[in-house]
N, C-alpha and C positions, 0 to 999 in steps of 0.2 A: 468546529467553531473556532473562527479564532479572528485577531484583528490587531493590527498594528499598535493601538493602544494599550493593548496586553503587557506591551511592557513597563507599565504603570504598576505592574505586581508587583515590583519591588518594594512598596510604599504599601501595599495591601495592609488592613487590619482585620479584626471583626471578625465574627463568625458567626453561622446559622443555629438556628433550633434543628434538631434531631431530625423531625420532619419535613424540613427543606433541605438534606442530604444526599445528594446524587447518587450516592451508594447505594441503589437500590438493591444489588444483587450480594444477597447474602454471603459474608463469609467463610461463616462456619458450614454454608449446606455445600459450596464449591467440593468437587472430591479434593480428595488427599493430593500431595504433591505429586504422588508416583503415578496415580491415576489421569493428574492432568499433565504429566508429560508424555503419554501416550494421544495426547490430542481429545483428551472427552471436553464436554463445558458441559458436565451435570450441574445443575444448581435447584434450589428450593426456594419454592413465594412464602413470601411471611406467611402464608395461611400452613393449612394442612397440606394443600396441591406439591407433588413433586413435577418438577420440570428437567426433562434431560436438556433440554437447548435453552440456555441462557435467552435468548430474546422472547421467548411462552413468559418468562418470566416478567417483564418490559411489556411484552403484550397486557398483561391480568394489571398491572399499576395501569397503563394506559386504560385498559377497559371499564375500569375503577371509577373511574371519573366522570362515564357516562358519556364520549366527547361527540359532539355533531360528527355530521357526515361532509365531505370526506374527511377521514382524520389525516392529519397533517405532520409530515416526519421531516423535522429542520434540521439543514449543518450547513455550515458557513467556511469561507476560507476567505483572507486575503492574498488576493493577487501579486508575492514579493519575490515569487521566483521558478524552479522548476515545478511543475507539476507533479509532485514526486508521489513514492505511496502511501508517504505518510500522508499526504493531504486526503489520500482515497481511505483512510482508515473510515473516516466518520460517513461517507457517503455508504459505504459496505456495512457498518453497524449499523446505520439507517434503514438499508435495504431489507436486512435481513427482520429486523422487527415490522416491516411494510409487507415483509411478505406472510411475513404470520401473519398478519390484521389477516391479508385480504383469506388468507386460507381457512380464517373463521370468517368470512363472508364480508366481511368490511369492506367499503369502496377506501381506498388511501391517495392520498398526493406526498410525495417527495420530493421536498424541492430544500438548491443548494446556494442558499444566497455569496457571490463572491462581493465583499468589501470593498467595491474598486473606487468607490471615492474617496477612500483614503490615500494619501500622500507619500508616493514613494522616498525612502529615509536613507536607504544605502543601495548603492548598487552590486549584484548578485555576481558569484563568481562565473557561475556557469547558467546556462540556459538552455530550452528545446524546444527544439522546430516543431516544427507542424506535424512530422512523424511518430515523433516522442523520442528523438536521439538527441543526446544530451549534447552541446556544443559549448567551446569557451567563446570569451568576449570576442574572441580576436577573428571570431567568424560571422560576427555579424556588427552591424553600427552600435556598438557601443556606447557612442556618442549619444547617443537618440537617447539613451537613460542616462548618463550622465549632468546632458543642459538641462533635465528633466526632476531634478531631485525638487522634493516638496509639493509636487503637482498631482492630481488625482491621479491613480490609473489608466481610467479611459482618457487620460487628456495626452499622455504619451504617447507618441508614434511604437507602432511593432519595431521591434528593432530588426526584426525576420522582412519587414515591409510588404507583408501579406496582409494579415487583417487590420481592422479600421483603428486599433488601439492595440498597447500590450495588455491590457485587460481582457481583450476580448480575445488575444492570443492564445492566453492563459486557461480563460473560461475554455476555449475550443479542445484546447488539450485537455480537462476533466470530462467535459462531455464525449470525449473520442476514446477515453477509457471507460467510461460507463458503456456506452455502446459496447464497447470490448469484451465486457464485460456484463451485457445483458440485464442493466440495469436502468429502469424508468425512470429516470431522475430530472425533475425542471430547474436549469439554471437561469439564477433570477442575479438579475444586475442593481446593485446599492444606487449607482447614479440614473438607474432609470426607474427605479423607485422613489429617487425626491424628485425624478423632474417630471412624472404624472401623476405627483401629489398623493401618493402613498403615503408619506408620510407627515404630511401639512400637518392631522391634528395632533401627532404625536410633538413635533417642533413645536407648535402652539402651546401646549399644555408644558410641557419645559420649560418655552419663557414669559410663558404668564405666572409663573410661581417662583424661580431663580432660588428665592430663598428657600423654600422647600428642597429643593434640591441640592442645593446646598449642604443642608442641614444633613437630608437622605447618603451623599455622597463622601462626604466630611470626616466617616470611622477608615473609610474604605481608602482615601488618596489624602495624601500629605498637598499634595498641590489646589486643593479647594479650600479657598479663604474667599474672606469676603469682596475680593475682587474678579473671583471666581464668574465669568459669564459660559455655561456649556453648550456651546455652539462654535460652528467652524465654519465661517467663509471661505468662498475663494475668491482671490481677489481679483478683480477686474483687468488691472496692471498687470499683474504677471503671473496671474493663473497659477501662483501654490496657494494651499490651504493655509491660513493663519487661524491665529487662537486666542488674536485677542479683538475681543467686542469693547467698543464705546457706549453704544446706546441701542437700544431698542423699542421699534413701535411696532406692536401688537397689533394697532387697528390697520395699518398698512401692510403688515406681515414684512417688515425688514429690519436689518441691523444696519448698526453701525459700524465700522473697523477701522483697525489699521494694522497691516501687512507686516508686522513684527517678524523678529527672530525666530525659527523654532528648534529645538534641541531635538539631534537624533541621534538617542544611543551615547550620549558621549561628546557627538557631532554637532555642528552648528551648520544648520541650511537657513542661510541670511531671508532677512524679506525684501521687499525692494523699500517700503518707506512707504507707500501710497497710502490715502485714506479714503476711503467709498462708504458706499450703500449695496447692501449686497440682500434678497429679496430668502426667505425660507427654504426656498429651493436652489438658492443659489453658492448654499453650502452645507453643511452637516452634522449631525449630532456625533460630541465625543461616542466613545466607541463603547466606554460604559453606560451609556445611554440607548445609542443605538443597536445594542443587543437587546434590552427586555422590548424595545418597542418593535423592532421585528418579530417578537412574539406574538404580539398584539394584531400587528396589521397583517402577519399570514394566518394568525388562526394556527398558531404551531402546540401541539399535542403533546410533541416527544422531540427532544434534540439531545444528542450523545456528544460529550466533548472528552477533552484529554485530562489528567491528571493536574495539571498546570492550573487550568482552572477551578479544580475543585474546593481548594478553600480561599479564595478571594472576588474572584468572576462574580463563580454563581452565586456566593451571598449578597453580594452586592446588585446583580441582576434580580433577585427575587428581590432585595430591598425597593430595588427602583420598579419594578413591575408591580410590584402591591402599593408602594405610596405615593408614587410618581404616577403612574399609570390606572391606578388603580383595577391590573388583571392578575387571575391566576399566572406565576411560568408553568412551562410542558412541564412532563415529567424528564427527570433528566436523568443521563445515567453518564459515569465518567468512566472514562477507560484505560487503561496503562499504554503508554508510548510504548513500542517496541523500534530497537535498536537494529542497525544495518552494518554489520560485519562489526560488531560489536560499541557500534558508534553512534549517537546520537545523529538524527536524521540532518540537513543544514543544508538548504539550497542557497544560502551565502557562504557558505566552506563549501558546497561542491559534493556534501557526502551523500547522496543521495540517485535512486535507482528507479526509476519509472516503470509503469504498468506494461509499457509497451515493451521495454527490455526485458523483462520477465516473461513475458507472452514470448518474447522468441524462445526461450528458456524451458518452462513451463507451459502445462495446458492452463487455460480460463478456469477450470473446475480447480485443481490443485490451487491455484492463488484465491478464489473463494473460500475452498477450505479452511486456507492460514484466518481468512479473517472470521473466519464461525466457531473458532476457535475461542475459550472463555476470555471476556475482555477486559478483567480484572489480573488476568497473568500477564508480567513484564516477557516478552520474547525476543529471541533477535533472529534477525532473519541474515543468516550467513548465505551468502553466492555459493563460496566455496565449498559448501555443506549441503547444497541444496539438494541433494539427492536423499537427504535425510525427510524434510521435509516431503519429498513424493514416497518415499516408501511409508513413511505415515498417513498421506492420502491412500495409499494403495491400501493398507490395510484398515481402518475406516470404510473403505469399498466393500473391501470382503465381510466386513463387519455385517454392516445393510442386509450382502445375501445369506446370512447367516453361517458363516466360514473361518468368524474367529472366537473361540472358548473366551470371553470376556466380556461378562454380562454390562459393566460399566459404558465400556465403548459402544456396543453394539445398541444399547438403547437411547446413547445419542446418532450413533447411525441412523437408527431405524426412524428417527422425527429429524434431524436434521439433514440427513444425504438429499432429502427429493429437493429442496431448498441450494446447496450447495451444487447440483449438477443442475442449477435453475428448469424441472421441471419438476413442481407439488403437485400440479393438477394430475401427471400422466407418468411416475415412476419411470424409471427403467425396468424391464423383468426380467433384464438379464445381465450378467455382468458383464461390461465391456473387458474384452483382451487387453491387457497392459501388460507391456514389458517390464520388466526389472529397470531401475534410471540408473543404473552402473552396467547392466547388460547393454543395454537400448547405448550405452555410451562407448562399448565395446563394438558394437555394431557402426558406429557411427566411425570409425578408424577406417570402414570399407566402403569405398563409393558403389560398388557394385547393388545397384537395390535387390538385385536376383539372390545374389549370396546374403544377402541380409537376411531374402527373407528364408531361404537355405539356413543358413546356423540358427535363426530365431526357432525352427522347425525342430531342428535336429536337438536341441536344448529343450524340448517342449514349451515352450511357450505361446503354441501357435499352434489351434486344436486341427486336426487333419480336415475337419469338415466346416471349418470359418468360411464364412463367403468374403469376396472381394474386397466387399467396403469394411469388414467385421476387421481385415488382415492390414488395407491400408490405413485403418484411425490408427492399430496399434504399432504400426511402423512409422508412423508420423512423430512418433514422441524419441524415435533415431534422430533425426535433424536436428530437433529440442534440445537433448542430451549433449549432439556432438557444438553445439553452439556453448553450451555451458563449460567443457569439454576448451574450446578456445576461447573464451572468455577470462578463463580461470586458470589457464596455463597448467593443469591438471593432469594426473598421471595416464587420462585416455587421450593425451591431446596428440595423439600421432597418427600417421597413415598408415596400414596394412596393405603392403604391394601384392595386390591381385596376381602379379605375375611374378615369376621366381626370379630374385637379381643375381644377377653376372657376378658370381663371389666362387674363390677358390680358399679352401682349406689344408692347412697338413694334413698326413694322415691322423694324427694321434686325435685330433681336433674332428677331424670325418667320421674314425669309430665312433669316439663318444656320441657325436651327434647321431650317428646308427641306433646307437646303443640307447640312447633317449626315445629312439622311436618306437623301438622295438616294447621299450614300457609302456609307452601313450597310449600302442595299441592295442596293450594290454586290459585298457577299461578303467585306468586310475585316474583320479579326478585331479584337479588345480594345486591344491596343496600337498599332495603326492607328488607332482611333478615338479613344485619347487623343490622342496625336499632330495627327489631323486638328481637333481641337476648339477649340486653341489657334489653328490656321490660320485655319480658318473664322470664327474672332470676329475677327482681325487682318483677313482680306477685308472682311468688314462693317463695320468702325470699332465692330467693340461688345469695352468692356474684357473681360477675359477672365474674370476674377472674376464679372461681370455675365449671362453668356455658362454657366459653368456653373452658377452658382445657379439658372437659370430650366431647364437641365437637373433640378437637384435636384428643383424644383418639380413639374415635370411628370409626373417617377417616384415621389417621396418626397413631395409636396405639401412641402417641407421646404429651408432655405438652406444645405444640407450634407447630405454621405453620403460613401459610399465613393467611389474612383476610381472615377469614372463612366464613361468611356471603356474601361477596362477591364471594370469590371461590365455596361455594358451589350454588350458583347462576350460574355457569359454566358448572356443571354438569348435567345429566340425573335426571329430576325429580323422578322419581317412584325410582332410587338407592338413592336418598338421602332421600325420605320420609323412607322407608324401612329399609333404616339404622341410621334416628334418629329412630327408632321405637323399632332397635335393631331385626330386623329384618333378617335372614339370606340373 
């Protein structure tokens, strides 16, 4: 959820009773710290029920309630910049509670409302195409958001000049990660919500009462006094939103205005002066308005938001939903930001990584994972770590087929994997082959796919009787790795020359490299062989520096690389004796 008026929290007051507290998911039944940095999200319902997957738990508050069919799982974004993954957090908590409904028999709808008739306030440093590759301004017309500021979303040109709005640029890009990501998700447009009159009774009842709302809004924002009208035209003139109303006629269904100033951030985005008549559909409710009433007119059940919101928003949306509106809100649950290379997400700083660069990175199932993960824990998602995060997928996996001694994990495996590898109705009954994401990135130093899948073999990781497709999904996540690998300027990020380079050594420099080979083929593993390589240049009198450069050479044609005593610990024995040997 979120919306450009959010940043009216600064002003927030007020707080809710007990029982309108979005914290649904208990604290104390979460495991231990130690346990959830192994990646479990065991949690407990306020009853007796235990729940290893946080969203059973979301599901039984949702079911609680009794709610019509189909139930209805809401998140919302405004349209102010990259598509990033923090936007995709809440369509993924959504998901995953949608998919428990449906796995107790439930028909559900998922849908993700984007705010796009809100009024762009600043313009973004960076932005992405239609791919999901992140680009600066300076690659695309910039301008087209810039003449643009104060104006709805949809009234912007793409700055890309592909689709009909940068709203609907934007919307294309979450919908092209939900698919990515094999998730049902309907996105629903704000401005095509007032202009086929979705939202007519909800404006109606707003200002036919003004004072009530008022009154309603008043603990919550410093900026409602009695001149206070919440409504927002656009104006005729020059198409940005303004905020201040004159008058109002109910039996015609329009306002009055005129095209003021509006504060952005700091900023001032002039109006032009005009004064009109602007008709209920022809602008829109503040933003703390227009969240409880999108409750109202989807029929929303359950919506998950961010920490931001938990003590200002949402009391103030249940205030407005129950006296304003007079409906129940969903059940709500809020969830902790997590952090991108230790940084707060920001697609106007630029800090921020999309679904589709991690897809080259990662598989779809591993970045599911990150988010089934308990959403009460603050996490970061480091790039340059990411190989952490898959070997926590990877073992989660093995959990499921019952492969790792750890009753905690394994019993949220065993309810959350089918979910997570999006299939509940039809399991896996077997484990897929997965490489190691530090192996699979050593592999990825070699363009040879034959020799790939040669050392993958000879390392066992690759069962003698895999069939074709069993060999190529798990050489697939080679590519993945070696993308991560140059991304990350990383200690795999080099080439292994399939063919031996044209390099001459002294002798003293030739024994020891003998004399290293003669160990390797002795059977001794990676860190043995670091270990012996410092020895073996100290026997020969060759510095040690000296010693593994013409290692680097050999492998890398190159005066550096990764820990070579260990990386060559990685590879095919008989190729590494071979070529200390100097061997073709």
């Amino acid at each position: 959820m979120s919306g450009d008026d959010a940043a009216d929290g600064a002003a927030d007051a007020g707080s809710s009773a007990p029982d309108d507290s979005p914290h649904i998911l208990s604290e104390r039944a979460a495991l231990d710290e130690g346990a959830a940095d192994e990646g479990e999200g065991a949690v407990e319902g306020d009853g007796e029920a235990f729940h290893a997957f946080w969203a059973d738990v979301v599901a039984d508050e949702v079911e609680a309630r009794d709610p019509d069919e189909p139930i209805v799982i809401k998140g919302g974004v405004s349209p102010s910049g990259v598509a990033h993954l923090g936007n995709f957090n809440e369509i993924m908590r959504g998901y995953f509670v949608a998919e428990v409904l449906r796995d107790r028999g439930h028909e559900v709808r998922q849908v993700f409302t984007s705010d796009d008739k809100d009024p762009l306030r600043k313009v973004p440093r960076k932005l992405a195409n239609a791919d999901g590759d992140i680009v600066g301004l300076g690659e695309v017309d910039a301008g087209a958001l810039g003449r643009n500021l104060g104006k709805p979303y949809t009234s912007i040109p793409d700055p890309f000049g592909e689709a009909e709005s940068y709203a609907a640029h934007f919307a294309g890009l979450l919908k092209a990660d939900a698919d990515r990501l094999n998730v049902p998700v309907e996105m629903l447009s704000n401005t095509d919500l007032y202009a086929d009159g979705t939202f007519d009774d909800a404006v109606r009842t707003v200002l036919g009462d003004v004072e009530r709302v008022r009154e309603v809004l008043s603990p919550y924002q410093d900026k409602v006094d009695d001149e206070y009208v919440p409504f927002n035209p656009v104006c005729e003139a020059c198409g940005k939103v303004t905020e201040t109303v004159t008058g109002i006629d109910l039996e015609a269904e329009t306002v009055e205005y005129a095209c003021t100033d509006m504060d952005a951030g700091g900023n001032t985005i002039e109006g032009c002066g005009h004064e009109g008549t602007a008709t209920f559909r022809e602008g829109k409710l503040p933003w703390r308005l227009e969240w409880p009433a999108q409750w109202g007119v989807l029929g929303a059940d359950f919506e998950p938001f961010g920490k931001d919101h938990a003590e200002g928003s949402w009391p103030s949306g249940v205030d407005v939903a129950r006296n304003v509106f007079g409906e129940e809100p969903p059940v709500p649950m809020v969830y902790e930001w997590f952090t991108l290379n230790g940084e707060a997400f920001s697609s106007s700083e630029g800090n921020v990584v999309t679904v589709q660069e991690l897809l080259d990175l990662i598989e779809p199932e591993v970045l599911r994972f990150f988010f089934a993960l308990h959403p009460k824990k603050a996490r970061d998602l480091d790039v340059e770590r990411l190989d952490q995060l898959v070997d926590r997928f990877d073992r989660f996996e093995r959990a499921y087929f019952g492969e790792v001694d750890d009753e905690d994990l394994t019993a949220f495996a065993e309810r959350a994997y089918p979910f997570v590898v999006g299939r509940p109705d039809e399991p896996p009954a077997e484990r897929p082959i997965r490489l190691p994401y530090t192996f699979a990135a050593v592999l990825g130093m070699v363009d040879d796919p034959d020799f790939r899948e040669r050392l993958a073999r000879d390392e066992g990781h690759i069962p003698d009787d895999a069939d074709d497709d069993a060999v190529d999904a798990a050489l697939a996540r080679v590519e993945q790795a070696r993308n991560w690998a140059e991304r990350t300027g990383n200690e795999y990020d080099y080439r292994l020359q399939t063919d031996l380079p044209a390099v001459e050594f002294d002798e003293d420099v030739a024994a020891a490299l003998d004399d290293l080979a003669d160990f390797v083929a002795a059977g001794h593993d990676g860190e043995a062989i670091q270990g012996a390589m410092y020895e073996t240049a100290r026997d020969h009198g060759v510095e040690v520096s000296e010693f593994f450069a013409a290692g680097y050479r050999l492998f890398f044609d190159d005066t550096q690389g990764p820990r070579l005593g260990e990386f060559l610990g990685e590879l095919e024995r008989d190729y590494v004796v071979d070529r200390l040997r100097r061997e073709a």
